[in-house]
C-alpha positions in Angstrom: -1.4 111.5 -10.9 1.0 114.2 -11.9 -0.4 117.4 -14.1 2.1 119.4 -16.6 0.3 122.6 -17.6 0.9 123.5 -20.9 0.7 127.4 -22.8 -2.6 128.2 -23.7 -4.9 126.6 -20.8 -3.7 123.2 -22.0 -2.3 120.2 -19.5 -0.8 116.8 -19.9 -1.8 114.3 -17.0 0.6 111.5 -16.0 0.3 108.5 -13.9 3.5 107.2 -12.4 2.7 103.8 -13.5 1.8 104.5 -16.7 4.9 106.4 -17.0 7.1 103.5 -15.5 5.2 101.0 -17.8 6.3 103.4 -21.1 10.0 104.2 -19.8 10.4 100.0 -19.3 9.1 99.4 -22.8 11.1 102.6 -24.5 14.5 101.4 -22.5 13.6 97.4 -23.8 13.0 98.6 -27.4 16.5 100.5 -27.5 18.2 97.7 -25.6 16.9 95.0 -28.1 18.1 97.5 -31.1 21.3 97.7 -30.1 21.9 94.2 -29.5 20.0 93.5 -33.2 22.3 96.6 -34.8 25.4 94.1 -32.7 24.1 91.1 -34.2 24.8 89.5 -37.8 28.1 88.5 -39.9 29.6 91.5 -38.0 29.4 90.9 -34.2 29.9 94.1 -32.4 29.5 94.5 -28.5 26.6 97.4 -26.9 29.7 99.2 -26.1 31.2 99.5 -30.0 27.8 99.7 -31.0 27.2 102.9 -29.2 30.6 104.2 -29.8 29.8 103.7 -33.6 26.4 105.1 -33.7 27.7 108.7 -31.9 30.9 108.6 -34.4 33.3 107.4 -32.4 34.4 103.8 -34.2 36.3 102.3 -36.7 35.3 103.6 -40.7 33.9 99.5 -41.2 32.0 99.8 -37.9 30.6 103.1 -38.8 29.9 101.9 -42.2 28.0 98.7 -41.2 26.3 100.3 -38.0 25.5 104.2 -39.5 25.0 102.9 -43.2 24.1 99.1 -42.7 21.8 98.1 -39.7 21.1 101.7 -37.9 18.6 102.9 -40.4 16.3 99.0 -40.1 16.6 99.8 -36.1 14.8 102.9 -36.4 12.3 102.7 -38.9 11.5 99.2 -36.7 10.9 101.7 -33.9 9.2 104.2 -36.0 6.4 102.3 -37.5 6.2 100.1 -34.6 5.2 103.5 -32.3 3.2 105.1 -35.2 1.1 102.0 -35.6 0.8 101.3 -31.5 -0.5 104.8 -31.3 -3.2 104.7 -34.8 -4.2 101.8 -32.9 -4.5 103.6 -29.6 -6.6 106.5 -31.5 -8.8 104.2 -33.4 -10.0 101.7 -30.5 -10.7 104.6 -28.0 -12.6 106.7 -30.9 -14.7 103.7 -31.6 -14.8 102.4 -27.9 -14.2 98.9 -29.0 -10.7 96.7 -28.5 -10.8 95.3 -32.2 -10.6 98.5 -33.8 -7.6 99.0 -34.8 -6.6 99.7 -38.7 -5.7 96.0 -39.5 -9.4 95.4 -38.9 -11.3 98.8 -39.9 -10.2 98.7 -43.6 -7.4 101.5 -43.4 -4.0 99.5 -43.6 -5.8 97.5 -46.9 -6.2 100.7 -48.5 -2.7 101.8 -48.1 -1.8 98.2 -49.8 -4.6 99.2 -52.2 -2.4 102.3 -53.4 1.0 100.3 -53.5 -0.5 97.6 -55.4 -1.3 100.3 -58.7 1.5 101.8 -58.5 2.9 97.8 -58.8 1.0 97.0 -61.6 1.7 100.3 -63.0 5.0 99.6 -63.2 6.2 102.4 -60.4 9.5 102.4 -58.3 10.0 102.2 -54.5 9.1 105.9 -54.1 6.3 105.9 -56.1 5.0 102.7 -54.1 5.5 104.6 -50.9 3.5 107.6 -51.9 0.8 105.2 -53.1 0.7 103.8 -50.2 0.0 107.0 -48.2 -2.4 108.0 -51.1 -4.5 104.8 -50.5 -5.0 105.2 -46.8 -5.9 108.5 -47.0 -8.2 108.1 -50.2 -10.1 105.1 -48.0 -10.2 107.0 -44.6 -11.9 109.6 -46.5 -14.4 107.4 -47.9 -15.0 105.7 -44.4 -15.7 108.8 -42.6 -18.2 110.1 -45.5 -20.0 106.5 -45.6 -20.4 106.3 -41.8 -21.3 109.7 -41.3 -24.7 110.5 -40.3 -25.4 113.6 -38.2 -22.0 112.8 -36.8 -20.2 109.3 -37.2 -20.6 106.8 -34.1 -18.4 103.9 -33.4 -20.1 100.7 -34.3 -21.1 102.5 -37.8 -17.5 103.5 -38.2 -16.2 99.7 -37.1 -19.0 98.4 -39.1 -18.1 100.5 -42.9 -14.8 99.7 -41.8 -15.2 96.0 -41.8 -17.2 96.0 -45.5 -14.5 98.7 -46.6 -12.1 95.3 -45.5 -13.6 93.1 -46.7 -13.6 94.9 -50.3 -10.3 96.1 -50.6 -9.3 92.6 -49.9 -10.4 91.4 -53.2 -9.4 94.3 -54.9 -6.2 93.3 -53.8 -6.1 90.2 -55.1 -7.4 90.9 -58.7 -4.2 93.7 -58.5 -2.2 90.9 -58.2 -3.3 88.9 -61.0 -2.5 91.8 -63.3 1.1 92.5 -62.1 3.9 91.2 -63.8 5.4 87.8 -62.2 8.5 89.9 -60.9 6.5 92.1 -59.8 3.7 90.2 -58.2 6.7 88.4 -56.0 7.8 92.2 -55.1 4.4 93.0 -53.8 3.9 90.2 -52.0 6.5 90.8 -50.0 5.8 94.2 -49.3 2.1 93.0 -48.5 3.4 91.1 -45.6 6.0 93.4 -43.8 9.2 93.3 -44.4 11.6 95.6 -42.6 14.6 94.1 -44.9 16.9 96.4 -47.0 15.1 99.3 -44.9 17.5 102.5 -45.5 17.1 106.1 -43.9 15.2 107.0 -47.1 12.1 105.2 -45.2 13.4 106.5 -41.9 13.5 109.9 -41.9 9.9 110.7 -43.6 8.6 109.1 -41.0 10.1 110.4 -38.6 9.4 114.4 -39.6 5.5 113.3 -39.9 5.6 111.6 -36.2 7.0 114.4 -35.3 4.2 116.8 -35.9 1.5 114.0 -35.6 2.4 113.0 -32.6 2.1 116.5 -30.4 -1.0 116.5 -32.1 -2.5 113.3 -30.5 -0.7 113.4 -27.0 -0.9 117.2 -26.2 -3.5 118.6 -28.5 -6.4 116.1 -28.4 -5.1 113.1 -25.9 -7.1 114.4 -22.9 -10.1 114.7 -25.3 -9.7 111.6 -26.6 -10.5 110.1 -23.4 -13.2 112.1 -22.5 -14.7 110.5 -26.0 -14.0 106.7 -24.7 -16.7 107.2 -22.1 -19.5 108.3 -24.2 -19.9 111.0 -26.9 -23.0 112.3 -24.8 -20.6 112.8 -21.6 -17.8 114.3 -23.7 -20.2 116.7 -25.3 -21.6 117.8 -21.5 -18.0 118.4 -20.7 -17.6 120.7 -23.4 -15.7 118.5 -25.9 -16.2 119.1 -29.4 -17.0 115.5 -30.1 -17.0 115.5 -34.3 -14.0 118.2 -34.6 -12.0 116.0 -32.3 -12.8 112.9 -34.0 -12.0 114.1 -37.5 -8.7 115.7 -36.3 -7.9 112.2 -34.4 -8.6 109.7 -37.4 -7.0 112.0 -39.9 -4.0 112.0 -37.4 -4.5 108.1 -36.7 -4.6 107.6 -40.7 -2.1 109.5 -41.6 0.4 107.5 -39.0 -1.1 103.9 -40.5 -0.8 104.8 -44.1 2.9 106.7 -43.6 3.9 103.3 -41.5 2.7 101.1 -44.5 4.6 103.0 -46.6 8.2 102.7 -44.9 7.4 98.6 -43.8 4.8 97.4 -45.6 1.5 96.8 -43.7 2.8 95.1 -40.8 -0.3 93.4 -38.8 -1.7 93.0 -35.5 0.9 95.9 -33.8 -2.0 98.4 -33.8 -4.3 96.0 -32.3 -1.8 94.3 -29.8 -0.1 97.1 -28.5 -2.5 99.2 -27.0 -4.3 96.1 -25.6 -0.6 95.4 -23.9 -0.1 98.8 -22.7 -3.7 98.6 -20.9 -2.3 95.5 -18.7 0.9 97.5 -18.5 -0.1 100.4 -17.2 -3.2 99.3 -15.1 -5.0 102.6 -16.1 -8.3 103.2 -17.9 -7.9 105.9 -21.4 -6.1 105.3 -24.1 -2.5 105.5 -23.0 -1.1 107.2 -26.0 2.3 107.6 -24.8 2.7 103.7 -23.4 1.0 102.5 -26.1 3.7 103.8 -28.7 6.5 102.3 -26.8 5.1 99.5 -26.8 4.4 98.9 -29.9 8.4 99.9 -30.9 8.9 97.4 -28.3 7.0 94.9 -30.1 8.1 95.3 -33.4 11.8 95.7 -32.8 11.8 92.5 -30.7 9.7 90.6 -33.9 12.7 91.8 -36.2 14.5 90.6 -33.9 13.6 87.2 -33.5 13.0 87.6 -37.5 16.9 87.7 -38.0 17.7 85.3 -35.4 15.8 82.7 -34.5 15.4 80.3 -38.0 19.3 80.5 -38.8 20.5 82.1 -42.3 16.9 82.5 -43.4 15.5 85.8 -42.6 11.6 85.9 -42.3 9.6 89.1 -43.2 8.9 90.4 -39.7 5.1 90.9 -40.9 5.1 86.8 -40.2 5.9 86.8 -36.6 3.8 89.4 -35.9 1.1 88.2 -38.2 1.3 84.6 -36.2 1.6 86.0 -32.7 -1.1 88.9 -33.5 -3.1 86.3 -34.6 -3.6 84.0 -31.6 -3.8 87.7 -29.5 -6.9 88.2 -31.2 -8.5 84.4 -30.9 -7.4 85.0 -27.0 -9.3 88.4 -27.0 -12.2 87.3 -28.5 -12.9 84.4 -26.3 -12.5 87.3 -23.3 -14.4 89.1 -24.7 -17.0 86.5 -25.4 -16.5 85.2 -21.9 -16.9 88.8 -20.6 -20.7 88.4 -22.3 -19.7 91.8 -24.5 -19.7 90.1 -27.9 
């Protein structure tokens, strides 16, 4: 184990195969963006591409890389990280694999907020900051119904599965009152579509991870796994179990709902990821950093195969990862049910 001390009495602690395991997944997921950004009507080599993307090519290669395919790339990266590491956050807060913000109610009430703005008759903007609204607006309420001298984890995972289940109808009675057009619009969005993805949805996410992610990795990652082994522990050890918490879900909400609102709620990345990282990395915590690459990993790939692998029709990259996610979580359940933990 390798320790960086930090200013102010802080440290980061790295394990070399945990660092190994996040520099293979961060090198795959820019390798399989710059074959993707190569890929299309346009066929461009890795070499053009790169030329292109540091200024360097024709005007129609800058156009179609710069303009065209570049900004899709990174906002795949982007949410696919921000997601991987809400889902890292949430399932070492609640000490429980399946909690992750597909299943604790979070990413619902991010679709929640899009879907009145929809029916409201908003544009994309105003979707994207409903969106963000709605997460927020439900993490709040969350937090306030599982609280009880402090919140524990099965209380939180529980709220969070009746906040789920909830939200899910109220989505679907938003539905019924949007316009047809609109009602096709949102259902896209619902399942997670990186299509027509421009630096509009890039770069806003990228200035929050920017500042949320220090947060979680240098300002509360080693108290984060003091947490996963008990609340009791972390206190003895002089953790300050509720501050952390709070800062760590409103960080971990925060990512999810700003990740909805560039892609759409994309599923199963925050619960996958983290789960992969784990067999990655062989090493017990949360694996905040691995986890994130990961997760970019995962989602770039999914666009990926989205664009490519069912000819001229492009699927909404929410599908693959909805189907693949999907038949994770059947796998980790039986595990888990084999393990005699559920």
């Amino acid at each position: 184990m390798t320790v960086v001390h930090l200013p102010g009495d802080r440290s980061v602690r790295f394990r070399p195969r945990a660092l190994a395991a996040g520099a293979a997944c961060a090198v795959l997921a820019l390798a399989v963006g710059v074959f993707t950004i190569g890929g299309g009507n346009y066929p461009m080599s890795p070499a053009e591409v790169l030329r292109a993307a540091l200024g360097g090519g024709t005007p129609a290669q800058d156009f179609v890389v710069n303009e065209l395919r570049l900004p899709r790339v990174v906002t795949a990266l982007l949410v696919g990280g921000a997601l991987a590491l809400a889902g890292a956050l949430f399932q070492s807060l609640v000490r429980n694999p399946l909690g992750s913000p597909d299943m604790l109610g979070f990413t619902q009430g991010a679709s929640t907020g899009a879907l009145v703005v929809v029916v409201a008759g908003g544009d994309s903007l105003a979707l994207a900051g409903g969106a963000v609204l709605g997460g927020l607006l439900t993490g709040v309420a969350i937090y306030a119904l599982a609280w009880r001298k402090g919140v524990h984890g099965a209380r939180l995972v529980l709220i969070g599965i009746g906040a789920l289940a909830i939200l899910t109808g109220v989505n679907g009675y938003l539905l019924t009152r949007a316009q047809l057009m609109e009602a096709a619009r949102a259902v896209l969005w619902l399942t997670g579509s990186l299509d027509g993805r421009g630096w509009q949805q890039a770069l806003p996410l990228a200035a929050a991870m920017a500042v949320l992610v220090p947060v979680a990795l240098i300002g509360h990652g080693r108290a984060v796994r003091v947490i996963e082994m008990g609340d009791d522990l972390a206190g003895a050890l002089g953790v300050r179990v509720e501050r952390v918490r709070l800062a760590v879900l409103a960080a971990a909400v925060l990512l999810t709902s700003l990740a909805a609102a560039a892609a759409g709620p994309v599923s199963f990345v925050a619960l996958t990821a983290p789960q992969v990282s784990r067999r990655l990395t062989g090493a017990p915590g949360p694996n905040l950093l691995a986890s994130a690459c990961t997760g970019a990993a995962l989602l770039v790939t999914a666009d990926w195969a989205a664009q490519r692998l069912f000819g001229d029709h492009q699927l909404p990259v929410g599908v693959l990862t909805g189907v693949a996610g999907s038949g994770y979580l059947v796998w980790l359940l039986a595990r888990e049910r084999g393990a005699g933990r559920i």
